[in-house]
C-alpha positions as semicolon CSV with decimal commas, in nm:
position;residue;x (nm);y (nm);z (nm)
1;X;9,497;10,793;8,706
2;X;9,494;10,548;8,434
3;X;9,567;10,183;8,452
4;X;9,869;10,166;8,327
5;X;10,032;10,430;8,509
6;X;9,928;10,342;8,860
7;X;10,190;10,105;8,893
8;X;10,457;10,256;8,748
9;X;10,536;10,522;8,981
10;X;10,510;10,235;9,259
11;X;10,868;10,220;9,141
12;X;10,830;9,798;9,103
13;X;10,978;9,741;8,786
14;X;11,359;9,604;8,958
15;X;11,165;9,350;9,152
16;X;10,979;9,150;8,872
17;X;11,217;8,912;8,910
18;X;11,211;8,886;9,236
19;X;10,797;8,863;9,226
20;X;10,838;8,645;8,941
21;X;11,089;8,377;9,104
22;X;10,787;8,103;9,146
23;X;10,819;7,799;9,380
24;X;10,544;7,530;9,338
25;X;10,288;7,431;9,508
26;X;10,447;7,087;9,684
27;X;10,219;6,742;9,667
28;X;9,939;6,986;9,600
29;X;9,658;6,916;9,327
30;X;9,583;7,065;9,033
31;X;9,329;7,335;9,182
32;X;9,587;7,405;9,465
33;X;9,829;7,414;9,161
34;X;9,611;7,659;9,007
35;X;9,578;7,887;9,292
36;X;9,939;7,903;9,364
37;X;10,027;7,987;8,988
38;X;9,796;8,255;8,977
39;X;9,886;8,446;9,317
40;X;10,259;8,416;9,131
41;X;10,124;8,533;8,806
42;X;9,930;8,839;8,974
43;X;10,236;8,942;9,190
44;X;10,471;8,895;8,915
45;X;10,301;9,124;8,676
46;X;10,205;9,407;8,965
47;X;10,611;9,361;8,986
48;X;10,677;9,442;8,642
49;X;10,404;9,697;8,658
50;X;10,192;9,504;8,373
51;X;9,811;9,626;8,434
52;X;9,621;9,434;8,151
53;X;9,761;9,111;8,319
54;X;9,677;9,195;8,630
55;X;9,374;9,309;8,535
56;X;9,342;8,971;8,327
57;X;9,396;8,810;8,695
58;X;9,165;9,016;8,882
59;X;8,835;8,853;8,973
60;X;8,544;9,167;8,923
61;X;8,439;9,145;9,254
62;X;8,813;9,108;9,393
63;X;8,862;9,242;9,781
64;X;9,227;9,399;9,852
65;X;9,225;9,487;10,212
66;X;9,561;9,623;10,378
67;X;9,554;9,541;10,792
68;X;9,731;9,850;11,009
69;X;9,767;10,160;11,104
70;X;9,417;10,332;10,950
71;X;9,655;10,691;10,979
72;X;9,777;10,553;10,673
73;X;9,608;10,660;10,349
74;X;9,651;10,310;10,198
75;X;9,548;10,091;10,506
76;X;9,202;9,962;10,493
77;X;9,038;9,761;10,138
78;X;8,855;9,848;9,798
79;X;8,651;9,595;9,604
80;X;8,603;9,573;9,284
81;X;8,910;9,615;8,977
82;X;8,821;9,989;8,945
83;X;8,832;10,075;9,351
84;X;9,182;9,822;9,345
85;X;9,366;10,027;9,095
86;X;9,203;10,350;9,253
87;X;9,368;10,242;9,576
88;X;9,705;10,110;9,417
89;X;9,750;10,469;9,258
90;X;9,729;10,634;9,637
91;X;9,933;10,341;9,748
92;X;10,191;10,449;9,470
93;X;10,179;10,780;9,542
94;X;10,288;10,743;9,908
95;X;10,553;10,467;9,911
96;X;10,855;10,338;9,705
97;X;10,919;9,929;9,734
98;X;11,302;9,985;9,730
99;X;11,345;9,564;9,834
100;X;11,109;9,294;9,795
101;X;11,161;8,921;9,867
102;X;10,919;8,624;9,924
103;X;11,081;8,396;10,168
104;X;10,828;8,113;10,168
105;X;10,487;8,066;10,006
106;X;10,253;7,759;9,998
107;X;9,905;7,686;9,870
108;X;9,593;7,467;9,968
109;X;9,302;7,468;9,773
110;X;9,180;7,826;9,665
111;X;9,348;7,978;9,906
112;X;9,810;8,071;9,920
113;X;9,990;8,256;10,120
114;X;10,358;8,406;10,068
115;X;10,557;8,530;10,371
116;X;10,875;8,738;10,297
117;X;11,064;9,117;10,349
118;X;11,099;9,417;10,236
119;X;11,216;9,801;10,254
120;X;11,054;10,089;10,120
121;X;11,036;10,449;10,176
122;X;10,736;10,702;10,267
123;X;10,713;10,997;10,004
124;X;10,554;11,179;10,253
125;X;10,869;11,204;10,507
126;X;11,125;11,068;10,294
127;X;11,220;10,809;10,509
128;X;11,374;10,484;10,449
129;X;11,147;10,226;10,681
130;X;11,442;9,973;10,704
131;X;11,344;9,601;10,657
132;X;11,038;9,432;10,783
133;X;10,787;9,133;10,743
134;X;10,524;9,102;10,530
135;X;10,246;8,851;10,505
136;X;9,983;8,779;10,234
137;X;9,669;8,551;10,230
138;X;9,520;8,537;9,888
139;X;9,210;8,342;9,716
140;X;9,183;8,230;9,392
141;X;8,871;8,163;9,167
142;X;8,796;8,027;8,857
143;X;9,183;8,105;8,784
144;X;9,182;8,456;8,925
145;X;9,215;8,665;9,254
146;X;8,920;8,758;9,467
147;X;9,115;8,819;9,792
148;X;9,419;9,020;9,838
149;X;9,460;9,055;10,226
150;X;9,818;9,204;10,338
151;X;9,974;9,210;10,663
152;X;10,282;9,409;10,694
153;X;10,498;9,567;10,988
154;X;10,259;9,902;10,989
155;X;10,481;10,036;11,304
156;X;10,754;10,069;11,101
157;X;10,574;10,199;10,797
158;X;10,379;10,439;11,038
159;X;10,702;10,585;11,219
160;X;10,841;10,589;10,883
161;X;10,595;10,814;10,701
162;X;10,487;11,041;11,022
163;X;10,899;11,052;11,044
């Protein structure tokens, strides 16, 4: 699937601005700055479903891993831009973000995390998943992401999607 479809059907577009609301980096430093600005950045254009810039923030080598349930087909990682985009399009295929809200997110150095909610639904079942948690460590180099690791409420997803 190319680029700049695989994001598309993930059905983000609504939540750019959500993804997009940025809160800085407090009495960090410029490369804890930097960090924090990019993780925004990436998330704010996988929001809007804008893959050149989040291609643009992609690191080559770049690790997304999703922890959970390995029953479902987008739990697990892929390295490299290529894999990432390969995954996102069987991510996309299986689950609609209906809700999407970071509740707190702080940086240190290379590395930020955000905390928040969301809701979605399974395309596999149909069913809404109702809200959960979500929780995302990140690394930053040389101004662009090289670790993408997600933590999410994969009961719920799981009970969700085997309905």
């Amino acid at each position: 699937m190319e680029r700049r479809n695989a994001l598309k059907v993930l059905g983000l577009s609504a939540l750019a601005t959500t993804l997009g609301n940025q809160v800085t980096a407090a009495d960090g430093d410029a490369d804890t700055q930097s960090s924090f600005d990019t993780v925004m950045a990436f998330m704010g254009a996988m929001g809007s479903g804008d893959m050149e810039s989040m291609a643009n923030l992609m690191a080559d080598d770049m690790v997304w891993h999703n922890e959970g349930d390995t029953t479902l087909p987008w739990v697990g990682g892929a390295e490299g831009k290529e894999a990432i985009f390969e995954f996102l399009s069987v991510f996309s295929s299986n689950f609609e973000t209906t809700m999407w809200e970071n509740t707190d997110a702080f940086a240190s150095g290379d590395t930020v995390a955000v905390f928040g909610k969301m809701n979605g639904k399974t395309t596999k079942s149909g069913k809404d998943i109702g809200e959960f948690s979500f929780a995302l460590r990140a690394k930053v180099r040389d101004g662009q992401v090289v670790l993408w690791h997600w933590f999410e409420d994969s009961f719920a997803v799981s009970q969700a999607y085997h309905g």
